[in-house]
C-alpha positions in Angstrom: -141.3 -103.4 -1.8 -142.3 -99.9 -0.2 -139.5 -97.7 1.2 -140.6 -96.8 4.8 -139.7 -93.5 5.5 -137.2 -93.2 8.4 -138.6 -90.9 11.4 -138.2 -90.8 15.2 -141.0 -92.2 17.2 -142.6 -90.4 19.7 -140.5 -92.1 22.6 -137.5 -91.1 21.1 -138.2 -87.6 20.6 -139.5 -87.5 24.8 -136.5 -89.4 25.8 -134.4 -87.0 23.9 -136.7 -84.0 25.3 -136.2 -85.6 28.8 -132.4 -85.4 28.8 -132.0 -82.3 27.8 -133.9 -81.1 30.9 -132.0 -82.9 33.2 -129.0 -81.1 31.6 -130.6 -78.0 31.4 -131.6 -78.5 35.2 -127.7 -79.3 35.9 -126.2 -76.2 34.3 -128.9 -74.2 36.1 -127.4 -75.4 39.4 -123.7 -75.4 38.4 -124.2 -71.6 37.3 -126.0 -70.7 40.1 -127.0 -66.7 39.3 -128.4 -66.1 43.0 -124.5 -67.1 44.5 -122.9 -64.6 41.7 -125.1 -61.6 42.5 -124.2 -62.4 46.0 -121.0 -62.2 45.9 -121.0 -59.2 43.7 -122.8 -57.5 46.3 -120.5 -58.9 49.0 -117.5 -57.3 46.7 -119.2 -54.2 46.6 -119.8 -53.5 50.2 -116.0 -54.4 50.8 -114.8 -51.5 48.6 -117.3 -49.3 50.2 -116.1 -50.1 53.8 -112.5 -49.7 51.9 -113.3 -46.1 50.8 -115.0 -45.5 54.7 -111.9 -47.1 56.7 -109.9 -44.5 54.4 -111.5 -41.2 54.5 -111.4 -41.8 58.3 -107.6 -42.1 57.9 -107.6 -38.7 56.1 -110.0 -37.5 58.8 -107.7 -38.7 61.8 -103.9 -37.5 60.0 -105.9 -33.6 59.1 -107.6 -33.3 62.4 -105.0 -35.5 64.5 -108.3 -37.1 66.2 -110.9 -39.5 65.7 -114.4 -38.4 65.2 -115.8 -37.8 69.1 -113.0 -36.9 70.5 -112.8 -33.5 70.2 -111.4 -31.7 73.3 -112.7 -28.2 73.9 -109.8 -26.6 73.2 -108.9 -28.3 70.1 -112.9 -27.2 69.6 -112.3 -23.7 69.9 -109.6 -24.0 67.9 -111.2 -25.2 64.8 -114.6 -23.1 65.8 -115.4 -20.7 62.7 -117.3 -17.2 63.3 -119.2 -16.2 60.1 -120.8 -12.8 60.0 -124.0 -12.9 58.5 -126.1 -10.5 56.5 -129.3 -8.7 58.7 
């Protein structure tokens, strides 16, 4: 008697090829890299209205006023006269 030499079949190796897809397909959609980048980008224009909301903090305790309101006296006040060069 002939050994017959043990090999996959052609169905086997599809069916085989075919679930890894599908699995491939579902970690595609679990790790979704569109949401990530999202909300990286979300997270970065938080700290930059962060850093905004602050400097107009430091802008309103230095000049004790928000921008546009400046009276014309506190104007004058702060107005700086620069002689410059003919």
């Amino acid at each position: 008697m002939l050994k017959k030499e043990q090999s996959f079949t052609l169905i086997e190796l599809l069916i085989v090829i075919g679930i890894l897809a599908i699995l491939a397909v579902v970690v595609v959609l679990v790790l979704n890299p569109a949401q990530f980048m999202k909300q990286a980008r979300d997270t970065k224009r938080l700290s930059e209205l962060q850093t905004i909301n602050k400097a107009l903090g430091q802008y309103l305790t230095d000049g004790k006023t928000y921008l546009g309101e400046m009276s014309s006296t506190h104007f004058l006040d702060r107005l700086c006269f620069r002689d410059f060069p003919d």
